[in-house]
PLY file of the C-alpha trace (Angstrom):
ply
format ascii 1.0
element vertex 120
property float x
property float y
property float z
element edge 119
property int vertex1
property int vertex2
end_header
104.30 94.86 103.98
105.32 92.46 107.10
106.13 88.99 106.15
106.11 86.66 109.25
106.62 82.67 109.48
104.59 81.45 112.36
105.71 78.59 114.47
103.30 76.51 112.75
104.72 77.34 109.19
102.23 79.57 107.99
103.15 83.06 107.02
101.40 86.31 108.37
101.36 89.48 106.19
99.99 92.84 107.57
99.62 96.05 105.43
102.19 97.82 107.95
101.08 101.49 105.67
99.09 102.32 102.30
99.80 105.47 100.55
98.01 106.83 97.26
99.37 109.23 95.19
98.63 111.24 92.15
101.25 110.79 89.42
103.69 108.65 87.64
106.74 105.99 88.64
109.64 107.75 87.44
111.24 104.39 86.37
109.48 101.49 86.01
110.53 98.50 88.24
111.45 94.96 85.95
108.55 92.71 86.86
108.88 89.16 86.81
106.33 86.89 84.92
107.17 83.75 86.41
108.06 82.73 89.95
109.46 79.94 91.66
107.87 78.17 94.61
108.19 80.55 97.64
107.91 83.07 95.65
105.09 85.62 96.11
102.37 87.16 93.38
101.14 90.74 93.21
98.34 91.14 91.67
95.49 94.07 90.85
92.16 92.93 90.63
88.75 95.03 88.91
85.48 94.90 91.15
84.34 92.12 89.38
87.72 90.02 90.64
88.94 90.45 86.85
92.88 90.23 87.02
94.24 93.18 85.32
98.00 92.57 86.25
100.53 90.81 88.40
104.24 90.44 88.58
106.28 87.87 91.19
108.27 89.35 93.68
111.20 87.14 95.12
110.72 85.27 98.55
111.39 87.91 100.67
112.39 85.14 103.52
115.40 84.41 101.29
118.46 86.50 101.55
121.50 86.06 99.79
124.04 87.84 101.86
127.89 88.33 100.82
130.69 88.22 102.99
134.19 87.92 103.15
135.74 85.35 105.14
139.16 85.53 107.48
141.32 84.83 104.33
140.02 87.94 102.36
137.76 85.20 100.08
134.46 86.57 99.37
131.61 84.08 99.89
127.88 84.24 99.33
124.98 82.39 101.51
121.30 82.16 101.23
120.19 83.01 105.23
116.61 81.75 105.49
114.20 84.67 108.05
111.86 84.32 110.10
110.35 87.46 109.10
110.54 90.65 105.98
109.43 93.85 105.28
109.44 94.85 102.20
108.02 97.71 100.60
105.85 98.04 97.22
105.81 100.44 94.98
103.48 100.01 91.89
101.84 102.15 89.40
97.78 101.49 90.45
95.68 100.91 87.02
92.91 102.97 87.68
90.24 99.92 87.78
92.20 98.35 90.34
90.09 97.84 93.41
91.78 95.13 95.19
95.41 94.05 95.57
96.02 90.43 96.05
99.55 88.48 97.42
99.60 85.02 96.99
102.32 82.51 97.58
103.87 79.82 94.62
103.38 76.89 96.71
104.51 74.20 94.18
105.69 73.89 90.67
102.17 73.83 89.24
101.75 76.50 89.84
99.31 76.54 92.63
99.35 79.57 94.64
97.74 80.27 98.14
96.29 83.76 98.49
97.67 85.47 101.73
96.35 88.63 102.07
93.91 91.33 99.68
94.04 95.17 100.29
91.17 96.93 99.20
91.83 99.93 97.19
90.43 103.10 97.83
0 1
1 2
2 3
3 4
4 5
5 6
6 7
7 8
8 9
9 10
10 11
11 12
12 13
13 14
14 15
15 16
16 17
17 18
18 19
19 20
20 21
21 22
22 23
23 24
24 25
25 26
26 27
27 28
28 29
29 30
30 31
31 32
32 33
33 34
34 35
35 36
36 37
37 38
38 39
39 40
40 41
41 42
42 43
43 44
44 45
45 46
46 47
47 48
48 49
49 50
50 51
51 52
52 53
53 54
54 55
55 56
56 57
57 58
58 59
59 60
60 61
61 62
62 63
63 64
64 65
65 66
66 67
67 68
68 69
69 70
70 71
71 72
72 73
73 74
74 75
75 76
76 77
77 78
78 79
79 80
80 81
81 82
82 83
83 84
84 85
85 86
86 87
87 88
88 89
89 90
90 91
91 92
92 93
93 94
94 95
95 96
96 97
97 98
98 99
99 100
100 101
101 102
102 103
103 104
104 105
105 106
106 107
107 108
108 109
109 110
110 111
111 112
112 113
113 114
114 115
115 116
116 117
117 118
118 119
């Protein structure tokens, strides 16, 4: 996925590649239940737009980077992007038919759908 801020402040995402694949994860990746705002929301949806799961995935325009500064101290920052990729790699239930992002937009939490993938 391509994450993208435009200059107006709303974000462009574009399926960059999709590949299905027979088989298994061999680990399974920690998904997080709840998100906070920026965040963004995976989700798999039936053909009858019946969620069937979803896990948050942290803003990918956030970085925290680590450095060390001229007196050997290390330091951390949060660097803010202008754009992400990001890849996703999720074990497809097989009634999924649709994959949704959305964005947490506020601490309700309201979310604004940004881009659904239909599933082959």
């Amino acid at each position: 996925m391509a994450f993208r801020k435009k200059n107006n402040g709303r974000i462009e995402i574009g399926l960059i590649n999709k590949i299905i694949a027979q088989g298994r994860l061999k680990e399974s990746v920690p998904e997080r239940e709840m998100g906070k705002i920026g965040d963004f929301k995976y989700s798999e949806i039936d053909e009858n737009s019946k969620l069937i799961r979803s896990f948050y995935i942290t803003d990918p325009f956030r970085k925290n980077v680590e450095y060390i500064d001229g007196s050997g101290q290390m330091h951390r920052k949060v660097v803010e992007l202008d754009s992400s990729q990001f890849l996703i790699r999720a074990q497809l239930d097989p009634r999924t038919k649709f994959v949704v992002i959305s964005q947490m937009t506020d601490a309700t939490p309201n979310l604004t759908n940004l881009i659904t993938t239909q599933i082959n």
